[in-house]
C-alpha positions as CSV (number, residue, x, y, z in Angstrom):
1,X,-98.8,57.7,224.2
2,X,-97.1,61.2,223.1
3,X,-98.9,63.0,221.2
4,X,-97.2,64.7,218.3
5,X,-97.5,68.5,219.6
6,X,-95.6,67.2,222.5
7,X,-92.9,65.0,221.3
8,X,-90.7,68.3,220.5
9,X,-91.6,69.3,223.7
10,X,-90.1,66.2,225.1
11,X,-87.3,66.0,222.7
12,X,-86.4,69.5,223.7
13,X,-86.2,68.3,227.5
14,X,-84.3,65.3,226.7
15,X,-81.7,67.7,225.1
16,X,-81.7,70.6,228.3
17,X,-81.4,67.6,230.5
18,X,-78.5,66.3,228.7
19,X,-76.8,69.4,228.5
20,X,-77.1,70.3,232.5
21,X,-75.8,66.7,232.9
22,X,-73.1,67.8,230.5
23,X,-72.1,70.6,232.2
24,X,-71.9,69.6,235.5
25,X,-69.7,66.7,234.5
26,X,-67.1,68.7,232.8
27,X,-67.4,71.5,235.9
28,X,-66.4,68.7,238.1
29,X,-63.9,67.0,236.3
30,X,-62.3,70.6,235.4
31,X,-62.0,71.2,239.1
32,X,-60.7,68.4,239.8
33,X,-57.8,68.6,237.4
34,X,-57.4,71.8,238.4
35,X,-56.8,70.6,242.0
36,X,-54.6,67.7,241.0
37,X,-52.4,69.6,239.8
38,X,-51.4,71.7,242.9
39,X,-49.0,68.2,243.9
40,X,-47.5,69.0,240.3
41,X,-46.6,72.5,240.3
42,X,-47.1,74.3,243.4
43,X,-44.1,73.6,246.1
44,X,-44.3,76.6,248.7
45,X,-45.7,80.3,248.9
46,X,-42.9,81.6,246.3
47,X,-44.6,78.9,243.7
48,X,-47.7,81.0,243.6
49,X,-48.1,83.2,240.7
50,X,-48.6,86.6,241.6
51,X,-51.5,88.3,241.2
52,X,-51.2,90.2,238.4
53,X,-49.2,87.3,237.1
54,X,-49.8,86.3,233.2
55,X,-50.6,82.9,234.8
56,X,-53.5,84.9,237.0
57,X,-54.6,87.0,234.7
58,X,-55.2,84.2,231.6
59,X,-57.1,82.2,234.7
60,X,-58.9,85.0,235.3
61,X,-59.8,86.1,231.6
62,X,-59.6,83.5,230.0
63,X,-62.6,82.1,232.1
64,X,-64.6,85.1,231.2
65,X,-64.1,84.5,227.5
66,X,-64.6,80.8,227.7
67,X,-68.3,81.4,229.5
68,X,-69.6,83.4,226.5
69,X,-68.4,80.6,224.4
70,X,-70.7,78.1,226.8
71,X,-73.4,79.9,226.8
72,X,-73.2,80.6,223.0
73,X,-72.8,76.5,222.6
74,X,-75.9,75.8,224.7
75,X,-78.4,78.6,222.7
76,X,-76.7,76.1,219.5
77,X,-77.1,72.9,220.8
78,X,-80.7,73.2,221.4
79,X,-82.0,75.4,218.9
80,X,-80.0,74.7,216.0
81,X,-81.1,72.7,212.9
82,X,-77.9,71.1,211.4
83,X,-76.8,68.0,213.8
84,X,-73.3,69.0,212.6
85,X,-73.7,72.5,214.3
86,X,-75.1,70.2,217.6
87,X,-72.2,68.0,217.5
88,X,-69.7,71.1,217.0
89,X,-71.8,72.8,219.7
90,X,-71.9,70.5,222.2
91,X,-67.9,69.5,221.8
92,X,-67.1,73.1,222.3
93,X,-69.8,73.5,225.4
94,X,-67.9,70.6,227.6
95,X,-64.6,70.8,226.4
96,X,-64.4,74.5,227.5
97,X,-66.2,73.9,230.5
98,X,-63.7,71.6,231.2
99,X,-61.1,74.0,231.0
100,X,-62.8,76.8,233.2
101,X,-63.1,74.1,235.8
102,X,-59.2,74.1,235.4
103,X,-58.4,77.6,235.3
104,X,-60.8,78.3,238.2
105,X,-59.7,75.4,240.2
106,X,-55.9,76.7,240.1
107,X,-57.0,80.0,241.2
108,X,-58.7,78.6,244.4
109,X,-55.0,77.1,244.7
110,X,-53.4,80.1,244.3
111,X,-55.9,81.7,246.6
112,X,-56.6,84.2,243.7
113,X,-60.3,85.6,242.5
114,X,-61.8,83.9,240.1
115,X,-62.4,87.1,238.1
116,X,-60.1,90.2,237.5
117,X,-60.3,93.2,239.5
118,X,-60.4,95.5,236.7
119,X,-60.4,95.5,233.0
120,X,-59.5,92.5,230.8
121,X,-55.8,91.4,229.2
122,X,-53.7,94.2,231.6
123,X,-51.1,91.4,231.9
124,X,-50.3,91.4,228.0
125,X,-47.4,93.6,226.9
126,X,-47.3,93.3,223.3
127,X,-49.4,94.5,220.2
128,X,-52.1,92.0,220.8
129,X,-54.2,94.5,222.7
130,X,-52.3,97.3,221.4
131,X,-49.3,97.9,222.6
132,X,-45.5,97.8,221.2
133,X,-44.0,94.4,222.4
134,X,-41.6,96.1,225.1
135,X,-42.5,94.9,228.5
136,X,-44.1,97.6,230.3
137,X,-44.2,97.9,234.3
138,X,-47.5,97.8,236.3
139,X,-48.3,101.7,235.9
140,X,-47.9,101.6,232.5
141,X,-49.8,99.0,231.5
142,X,-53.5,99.0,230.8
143,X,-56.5,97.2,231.1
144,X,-59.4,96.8,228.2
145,X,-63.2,97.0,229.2
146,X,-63.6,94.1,226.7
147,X,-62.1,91.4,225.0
148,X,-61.5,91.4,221.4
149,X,-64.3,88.7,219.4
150,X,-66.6,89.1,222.1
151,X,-70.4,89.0,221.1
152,X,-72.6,92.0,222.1
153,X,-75.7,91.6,224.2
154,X,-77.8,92.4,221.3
155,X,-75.8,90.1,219.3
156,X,-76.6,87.5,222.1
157,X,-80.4,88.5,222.3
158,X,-80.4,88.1,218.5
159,X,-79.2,84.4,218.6
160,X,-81.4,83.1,221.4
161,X,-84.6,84.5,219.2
162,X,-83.4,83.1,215.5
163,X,-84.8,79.8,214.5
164,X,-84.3,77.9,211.6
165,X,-81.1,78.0,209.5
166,X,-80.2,81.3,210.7
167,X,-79.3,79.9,214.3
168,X,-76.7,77.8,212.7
169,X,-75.1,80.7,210.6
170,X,-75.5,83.0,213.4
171,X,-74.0,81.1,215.4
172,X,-71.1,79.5,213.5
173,X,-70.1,83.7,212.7
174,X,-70.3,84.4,216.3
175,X,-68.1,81.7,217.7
176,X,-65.9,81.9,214.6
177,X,-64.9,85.5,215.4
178,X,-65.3,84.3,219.2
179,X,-62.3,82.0,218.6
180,X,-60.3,84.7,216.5
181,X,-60.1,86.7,219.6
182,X,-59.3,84.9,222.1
183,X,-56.1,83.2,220.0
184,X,-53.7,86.5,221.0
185,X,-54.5,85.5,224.8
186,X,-53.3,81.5,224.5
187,X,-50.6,82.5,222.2
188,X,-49.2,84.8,224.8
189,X,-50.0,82.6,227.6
190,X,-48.5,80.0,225.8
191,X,-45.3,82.1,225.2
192,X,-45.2,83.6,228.7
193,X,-47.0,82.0,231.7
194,X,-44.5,79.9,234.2
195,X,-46.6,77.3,234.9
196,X,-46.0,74.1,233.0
197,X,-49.9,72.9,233.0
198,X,-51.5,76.0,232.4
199,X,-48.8,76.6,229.4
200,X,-49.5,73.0,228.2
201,X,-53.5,74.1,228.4
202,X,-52.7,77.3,226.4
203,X,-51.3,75.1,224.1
204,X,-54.0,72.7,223.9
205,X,-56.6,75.4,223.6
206,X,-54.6,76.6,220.7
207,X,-54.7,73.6,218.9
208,X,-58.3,72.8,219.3
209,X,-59.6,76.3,218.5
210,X,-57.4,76.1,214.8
211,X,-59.0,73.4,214.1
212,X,-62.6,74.1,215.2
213,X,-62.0,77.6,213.7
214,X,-61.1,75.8,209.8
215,X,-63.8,73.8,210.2
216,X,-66.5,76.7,211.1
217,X,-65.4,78.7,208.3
218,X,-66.0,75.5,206.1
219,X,-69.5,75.7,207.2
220,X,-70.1,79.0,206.4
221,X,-68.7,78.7,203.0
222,X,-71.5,75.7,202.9
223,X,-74.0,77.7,203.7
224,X,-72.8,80.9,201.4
225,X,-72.4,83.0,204.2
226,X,-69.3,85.1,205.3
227,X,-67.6,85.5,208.6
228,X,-68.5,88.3,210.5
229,X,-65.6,91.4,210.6
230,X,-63.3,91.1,213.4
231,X,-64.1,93.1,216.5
């Protein structure tokens, strides 16, 4: 019989077991969507996006942005209290594995890296990383060293130490402003990117992440906490 010092010992490997099963799931099925999709929109070499490409460079970025979301969700769905927070959590965790499994799978397609050579969100050319919204060329545009809502390593360190109800505000403030940055990147994808199923994604994503954003900023109010300023 378990003891009672062990069942949240128990209960916590329940939950880490579920969410590795969780993740490799939506890694696979990600991949392979991303895979399928090369009989839908790649017909010969001059189908490929190039590689600095705003197809490319959302793959490429996008993935980067999406991972500190995962890793953010997982810290959440184990440690925090509210089972709403779980739920919310967990949805985000797969659904955005899901999509790196896309992204990175059309990049093996496109025989691109999975990550960008230097710098993040080069292949924008408007005022959502700070430029005017004329189209520059290659040597005038620039890369940033980081992408806007990002969480800090010490911000990170802080979550994966908090118990109790601050790992549910902490968290909810972190993916909120999370979400707020990465929206310039899928609107712009959305606007610009030539290929239909990573547009429709962009779209998707943008969608989703409204909605999960409303709904995170609902909590907060709940709990009387603010969002955090934007980054």
């Amino acid at each position: 019989m378990t003891s009672v010092e062990e069942r949240p010992r128990a209960v916590r490997s329940q939950k880490t077991a579920l969410l590795i099963l969780g993740i490799v799931a939506a890694i696979a099925v990600g991949f392979a969507l991303g895979f399928l999709a090369r009989t839908t929109f790649l017909g010969g070499d001059d189908s490929v996006p190039a590689a600095d490409s705003v197809d490319v460079g959302f793959a490429q970025d996008m993935s980067v942005h999406h991972n500190q979301a995962i890793d953010m969700s997982a810290i959440a769905l184990t440690n925090a209290e509210d089972q709403r927070v779980r739920t919310l959590a967990f949805d985000m965790l797969t659904s955005q594995q899901n999509q790196v499994g896309q992204m990175q799978g059309w990049l093996a397609v496109w025989d691109r890296s999975p990550v960008g050579p230097d710098g993040y969100m080069g292949w924008m050319s408007g005022d959502e990383h700070g430029h005017s919204m004329t189209p520059m060329t290659p040597a005038e545009s620039s890369s940033l060293a980081a992408m806007p809502g990002m969480a800090t390593n010490k911000e990170l360190a802080a979550l994966r130490k908090a118990t109790g109800p601050a790992v549910d505000v902490m968290f909810l403030q972190l993916m909120l402003r999370h979400h707020q940055g990465g929206l310039a990147m899928m609107e712009y994808a959305a606007d610009h990117a030539e290929t239909p199923a990573l547009v429709r994604l962009a779209q998707s994503m943008i969608s989703t992440q409204e909605g999960e954003a409303t709904l995170m900023k609902q909590m907060l109010a709940e709990r009387g906490s603010e969002p955090l300023p934007f980054n």
